[in-house]
C-alpha positions in Angstrom: -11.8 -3.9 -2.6 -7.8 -3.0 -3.0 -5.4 -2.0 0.1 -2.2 -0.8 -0.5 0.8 -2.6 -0.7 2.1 -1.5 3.2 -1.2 -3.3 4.0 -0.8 -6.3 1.9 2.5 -6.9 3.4 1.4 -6.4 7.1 -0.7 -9.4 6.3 2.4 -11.3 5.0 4.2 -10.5 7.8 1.1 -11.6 10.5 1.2 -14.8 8.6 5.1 -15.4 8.5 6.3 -14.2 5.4 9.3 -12.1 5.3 9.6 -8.6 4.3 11.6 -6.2 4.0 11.9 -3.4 7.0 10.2 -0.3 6.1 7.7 2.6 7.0 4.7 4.4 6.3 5.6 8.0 5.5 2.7 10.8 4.6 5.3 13.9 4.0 8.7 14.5 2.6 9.9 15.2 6.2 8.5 12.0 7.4 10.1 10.4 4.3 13.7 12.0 5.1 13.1 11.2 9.3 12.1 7.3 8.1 14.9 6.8 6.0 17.4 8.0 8.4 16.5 5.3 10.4 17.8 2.8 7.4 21.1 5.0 7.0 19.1 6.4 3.4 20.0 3.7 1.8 16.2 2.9 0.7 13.6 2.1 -2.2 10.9 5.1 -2.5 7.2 3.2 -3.1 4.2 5.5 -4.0 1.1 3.3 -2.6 -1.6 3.4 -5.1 -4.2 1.5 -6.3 -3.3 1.2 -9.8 -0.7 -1.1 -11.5 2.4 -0.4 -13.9 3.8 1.9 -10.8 7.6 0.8 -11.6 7.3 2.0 -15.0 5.1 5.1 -14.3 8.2 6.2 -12.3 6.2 5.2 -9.1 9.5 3.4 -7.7 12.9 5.3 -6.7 16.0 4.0 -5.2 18.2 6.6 -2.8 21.4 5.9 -1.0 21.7 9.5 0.7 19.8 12.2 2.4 19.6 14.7 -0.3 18.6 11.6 -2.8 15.8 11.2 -0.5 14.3 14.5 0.1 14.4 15.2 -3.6 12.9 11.7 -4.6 10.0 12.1 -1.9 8.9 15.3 -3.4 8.9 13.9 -6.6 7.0 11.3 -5.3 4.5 13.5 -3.7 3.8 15.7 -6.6 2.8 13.0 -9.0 -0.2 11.3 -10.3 0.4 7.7 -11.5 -2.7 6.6 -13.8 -4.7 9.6 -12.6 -4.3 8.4 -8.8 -2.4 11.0 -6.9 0.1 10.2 -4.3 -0.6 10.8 -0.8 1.3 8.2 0.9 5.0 6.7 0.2 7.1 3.3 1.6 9.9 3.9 2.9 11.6 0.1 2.6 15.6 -0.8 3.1 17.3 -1.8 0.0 17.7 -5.8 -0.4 20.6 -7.4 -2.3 19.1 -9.5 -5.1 19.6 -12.6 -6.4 16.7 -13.3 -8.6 13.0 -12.3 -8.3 10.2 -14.8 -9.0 6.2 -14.2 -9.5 3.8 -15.8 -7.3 0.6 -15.3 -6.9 -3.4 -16.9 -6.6 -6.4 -15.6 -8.2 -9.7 -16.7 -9.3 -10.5 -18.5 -12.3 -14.4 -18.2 -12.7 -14.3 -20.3 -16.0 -13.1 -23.0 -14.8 -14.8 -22.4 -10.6 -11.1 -23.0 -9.6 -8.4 -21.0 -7.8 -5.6 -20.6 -9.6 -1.6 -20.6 -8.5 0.6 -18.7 -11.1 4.1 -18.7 -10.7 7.1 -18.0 -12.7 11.0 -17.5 -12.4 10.8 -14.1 -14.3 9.3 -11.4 -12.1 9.4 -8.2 -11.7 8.0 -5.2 -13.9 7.6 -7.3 -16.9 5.8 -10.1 -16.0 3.0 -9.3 -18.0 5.1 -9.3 -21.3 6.8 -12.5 -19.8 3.4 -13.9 -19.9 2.1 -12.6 -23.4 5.8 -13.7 -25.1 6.9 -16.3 -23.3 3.9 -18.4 -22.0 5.9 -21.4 -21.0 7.7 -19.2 -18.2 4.7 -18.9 -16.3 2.6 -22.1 -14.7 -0.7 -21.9 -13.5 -2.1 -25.0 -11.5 -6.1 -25.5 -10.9 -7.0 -25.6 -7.5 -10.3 -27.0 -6.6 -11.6 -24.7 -3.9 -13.0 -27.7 -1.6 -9.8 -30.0 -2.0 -7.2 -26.8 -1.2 -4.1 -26.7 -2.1 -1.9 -29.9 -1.7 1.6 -31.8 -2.3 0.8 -32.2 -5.3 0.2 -28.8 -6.4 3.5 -27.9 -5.6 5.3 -30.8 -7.2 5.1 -28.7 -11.0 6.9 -25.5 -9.2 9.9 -27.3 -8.1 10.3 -29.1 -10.9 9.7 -27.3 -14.1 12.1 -24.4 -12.9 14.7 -26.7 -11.4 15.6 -25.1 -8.0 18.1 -26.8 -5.8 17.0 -28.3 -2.8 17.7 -25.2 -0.2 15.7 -22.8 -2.3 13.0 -25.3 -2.9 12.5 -26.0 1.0 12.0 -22.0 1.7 10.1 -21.4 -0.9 7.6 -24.4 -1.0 6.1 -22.8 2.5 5.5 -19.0 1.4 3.3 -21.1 -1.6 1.3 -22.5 1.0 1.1 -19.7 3.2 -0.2 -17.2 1.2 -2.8 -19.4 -0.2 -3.8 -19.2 3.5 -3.6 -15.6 3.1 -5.6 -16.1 -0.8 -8.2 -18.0 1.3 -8.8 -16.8 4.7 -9.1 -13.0 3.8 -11.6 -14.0 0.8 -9.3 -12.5 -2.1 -9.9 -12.4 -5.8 -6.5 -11.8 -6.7 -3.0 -11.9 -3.9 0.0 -11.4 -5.7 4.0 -11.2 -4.4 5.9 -9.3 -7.3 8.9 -9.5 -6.5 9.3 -12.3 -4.0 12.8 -12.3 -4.3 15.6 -14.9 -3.4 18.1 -12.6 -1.7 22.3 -12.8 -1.9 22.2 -14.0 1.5 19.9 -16.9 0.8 16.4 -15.5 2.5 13.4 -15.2 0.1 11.3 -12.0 0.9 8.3 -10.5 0.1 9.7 -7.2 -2.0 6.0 -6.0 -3.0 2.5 -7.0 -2.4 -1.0 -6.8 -4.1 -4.6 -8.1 -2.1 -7.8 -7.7 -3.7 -10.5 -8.8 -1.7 -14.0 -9.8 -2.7 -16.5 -6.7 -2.0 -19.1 -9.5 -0.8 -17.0 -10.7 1.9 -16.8 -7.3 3.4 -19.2 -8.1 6.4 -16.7 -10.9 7.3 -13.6 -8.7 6.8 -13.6 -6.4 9.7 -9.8 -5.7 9.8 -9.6 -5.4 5.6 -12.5 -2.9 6.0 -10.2 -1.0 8.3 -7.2 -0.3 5.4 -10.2 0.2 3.1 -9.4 4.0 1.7 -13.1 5.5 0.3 -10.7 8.1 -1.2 -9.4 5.9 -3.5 -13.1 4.6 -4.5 -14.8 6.3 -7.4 -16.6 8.7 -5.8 -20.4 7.6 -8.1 -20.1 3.9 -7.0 -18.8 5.1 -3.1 -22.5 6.9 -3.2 -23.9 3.9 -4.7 -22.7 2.0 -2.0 -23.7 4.1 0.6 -27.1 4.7 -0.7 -27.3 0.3 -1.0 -26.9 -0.3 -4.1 -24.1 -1.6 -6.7 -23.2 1.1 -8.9 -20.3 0.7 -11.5 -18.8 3.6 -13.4 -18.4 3.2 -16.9 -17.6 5.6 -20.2 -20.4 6.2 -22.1 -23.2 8.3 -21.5 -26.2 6.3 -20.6 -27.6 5.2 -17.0 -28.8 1.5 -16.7 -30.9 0.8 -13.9 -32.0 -2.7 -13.9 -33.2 -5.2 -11.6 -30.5 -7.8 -12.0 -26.9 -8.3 -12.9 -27.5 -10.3 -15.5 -29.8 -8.2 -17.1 -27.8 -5.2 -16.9 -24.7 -7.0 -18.7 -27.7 -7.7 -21.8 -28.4 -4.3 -22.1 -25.3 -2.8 -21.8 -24.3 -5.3 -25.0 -27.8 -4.4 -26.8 -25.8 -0.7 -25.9 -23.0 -1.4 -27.3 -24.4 -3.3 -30.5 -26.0 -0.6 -31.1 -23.3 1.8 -31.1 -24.0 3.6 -27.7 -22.0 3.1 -24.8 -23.2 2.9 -20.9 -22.2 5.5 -18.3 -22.6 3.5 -15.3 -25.0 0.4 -14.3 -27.3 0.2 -11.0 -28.5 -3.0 -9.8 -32.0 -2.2 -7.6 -31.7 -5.8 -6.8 -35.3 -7.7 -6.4 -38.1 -6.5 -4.7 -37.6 -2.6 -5.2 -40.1 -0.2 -4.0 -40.9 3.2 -5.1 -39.0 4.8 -2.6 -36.0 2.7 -3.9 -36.3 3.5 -7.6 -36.1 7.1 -6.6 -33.0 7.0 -4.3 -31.6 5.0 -7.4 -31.9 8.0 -9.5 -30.8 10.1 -7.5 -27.4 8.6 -7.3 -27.1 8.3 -11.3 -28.1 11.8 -11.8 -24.4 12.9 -9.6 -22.6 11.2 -12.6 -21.9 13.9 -14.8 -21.5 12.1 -18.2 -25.4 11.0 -18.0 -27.9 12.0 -21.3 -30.3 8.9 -20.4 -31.7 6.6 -17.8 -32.9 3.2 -19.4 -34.4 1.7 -16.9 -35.0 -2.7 -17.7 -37.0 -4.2 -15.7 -38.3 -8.1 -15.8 -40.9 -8.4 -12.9 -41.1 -11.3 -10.9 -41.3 -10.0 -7.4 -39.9 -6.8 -8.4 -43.2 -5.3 -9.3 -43.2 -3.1 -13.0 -46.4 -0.4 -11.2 -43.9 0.1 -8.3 -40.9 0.6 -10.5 -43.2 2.9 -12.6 -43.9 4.8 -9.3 -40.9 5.5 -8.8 -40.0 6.6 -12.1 -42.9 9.1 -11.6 -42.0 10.6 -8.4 -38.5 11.2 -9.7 -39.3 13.3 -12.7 -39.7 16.4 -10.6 -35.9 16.0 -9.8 -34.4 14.9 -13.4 -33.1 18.2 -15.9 -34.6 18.8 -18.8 -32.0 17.9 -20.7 -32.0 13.9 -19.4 -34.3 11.7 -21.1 -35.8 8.7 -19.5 -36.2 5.6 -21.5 -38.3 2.8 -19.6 -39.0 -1.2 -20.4 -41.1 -3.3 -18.0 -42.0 -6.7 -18.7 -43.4 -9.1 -16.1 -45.3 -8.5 -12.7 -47.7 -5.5 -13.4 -46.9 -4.7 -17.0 -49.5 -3.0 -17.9 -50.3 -1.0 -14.8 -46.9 -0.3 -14.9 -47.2 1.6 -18.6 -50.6 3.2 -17.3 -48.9 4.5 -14.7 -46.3 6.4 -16.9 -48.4 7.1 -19.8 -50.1 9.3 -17.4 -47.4 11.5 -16.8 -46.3 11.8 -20.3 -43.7 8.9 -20.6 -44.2 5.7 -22.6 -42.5 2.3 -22.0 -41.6 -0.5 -23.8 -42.0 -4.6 -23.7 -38.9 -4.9 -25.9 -35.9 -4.3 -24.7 -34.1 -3.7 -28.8 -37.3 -1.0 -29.4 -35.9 0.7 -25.7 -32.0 0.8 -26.6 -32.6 2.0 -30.2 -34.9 4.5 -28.6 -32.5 6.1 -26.5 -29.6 5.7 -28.6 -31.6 7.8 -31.5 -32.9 10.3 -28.5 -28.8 10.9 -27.7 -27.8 11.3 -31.1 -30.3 14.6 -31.0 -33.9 12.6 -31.8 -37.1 13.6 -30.0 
């Protein structure tokens, strides 16, 4: 789950990192009224969830009332990355020195948390990165152990700040690991923390992801949570109780299992079809269940097929196949159904939908190839 960057930064602030003063403002009057307040001398920040803002002309800089009004309509007439803009920051201009990139993430390779930082932030950090690798440090943090002393040691030293710099800056590390850590994020990210003319280092912008597990533990994230902003297939997913992703292809996976959605999505794939979205029924699904499932998948417009894969262990393949069958009445014509059960109840399973004129599979190759050859106009 993203929030926007006004959010990330109230969470900096709570936790003593220093920002820059701004406001929320939701109209071009509010945007003018807001800015008046920092004599219009002010940056202009679409909040969206999408990155590459800056260089979609997400970002504008004003020094006067006019500059302002015609920025914030600018603003508010835009799409950036097929997100529209509802919302803009209305922040006071800071007099730069340098800006730096720091930020924590998950490494699930390595089962580490990970602190990147490097003295070239801003807009091209990720070019930085790709062209100039040893401009960027990353440090392995083992999760149990925290971060420590000795973490920190490679920061100071490999980009050679003087003492001052290095005693602000050493504290913001460690304080938004806290931040990393105590709100469950997969990714926080300050880009620009900047070192200011006057000495101060601030927060300029601000990205939190947070895990979508931790949600039941997250009451105050869940309140800057915009469903808006969700893709509106895996915001129904959610609300029906499953995990729905939305992908580009035209074929629905419904599986019992994350891991054996990923293999049929790659048996997809191999095969030269691509998946539309994936549903995870989880273990354990009734009837009842299999149908709601369906129901969901059939509101994503870009569907030909449902493959279902199942492996029963207690997920049982006669229930699944139930389910299957009470959700025919509902499915168009023009939707094929492509089923492969293995495990718990095979072969009652098959029965089951033999009897209402579908057959299933044991092999999951025999099931993709199947519906790949139905989408590409075979019976």
């Amino acid at each position: 789950m993203k929030i926007y960057e006004y959010q990330a930064k109230e969470i900096f602030s709570d936790n003593n990192i220093e920002i820059p003063s701004g406001q929320l403002a939701l109209s071009v009057q509010e945007a003018v009224e807001k800015a008046e307040v920092l004599d219009y001398k002010v940056a202009l920040k679409a909040q969206v969830h999408v990155g590459g803002r800056g260089k979609a002309g997400g970002i504008k800089f004003a020094s006067e009332k006019k500059e302002v009004e015609k920025f914030a309509k600018e603003l508010f007439s835009k799409e950036i990355k097929g997100e529209e803009v509802n919302r803009i920051l209305i922040e006071e201009l800071m007099d730069i020195d340098e800006e730096l990139y720091l930020g924590f993430t998950m490494n699930r390779s390595k089962k580490t948390d990970t602190l990147i930082f490097s003295r070239s932030g801003g807009m091209e950090i990720e070019k930085v990165a790709e062209t100039n690798p040893e401009e960027v440090v990353k440090i392995d943090i083992e999760p149990v152990l925290g971060l420590q002393n000795f973490h920190l040691t490679p920061v100071a030293k490999m980009f050679n700040f003087d003492k001052k710099i290095t005693d602000k800056l050493l504290p913001i590390v460690r304080k938004l690991y806290k931040v990393y850590k105590n709100n469950d994020c997969l990714l926080v990210e300050i880009n620009p923390l900047a070192i200011l003319s006057n000495g101060k280092i601030k927060a300029l912008d601000g990205k939190l992801e947070m895990d979508d597990n931790a949600r039941y533990r997250q009451p105050k994230l869940m309140t800057m949570w915009d469903e808006g902003k969700e893709d509106e297939l895996e915001l129904l997913g959610r609300q029906a109780g499953f995990v729905v992703i939305k992908l580009s292809g035209d074929v629905s996976i419904i599986s019992n299992g994350a891991g054996l959605a990923i293999s049929t999505l790659d048996s997809l794939e191999e095969n030269g079809s691509k998946a539309a979205n994936i549903l995870d029924l989880s273990g354990g699904a009734t009837a009842e269940r299999v149908k709601k499932a369906v129901k969901v998948v059939l509101q994503d417009a870009d569907v030909k097929s449902i493959l279902f894969n199942i492996f029963g262990g207690i997920t049982r393949c006669d229930e699944i196949a139930r389910g299957v069958s009470g959700s025919l009445s509902e499915v168009p014509d023009n939707i094929s159904i492509v089923c492969r059960l293995q495990g718990t109840n095979r072969e009652k399973g098959i029965e089951i939908l033999k009897d209402v004129g579908l057959e299933a599979a044991t092999n999951l190759d025999e099931v993709v190839k199947k519906v790949v050859s139905t989408n590409q106009g075979g019976e």
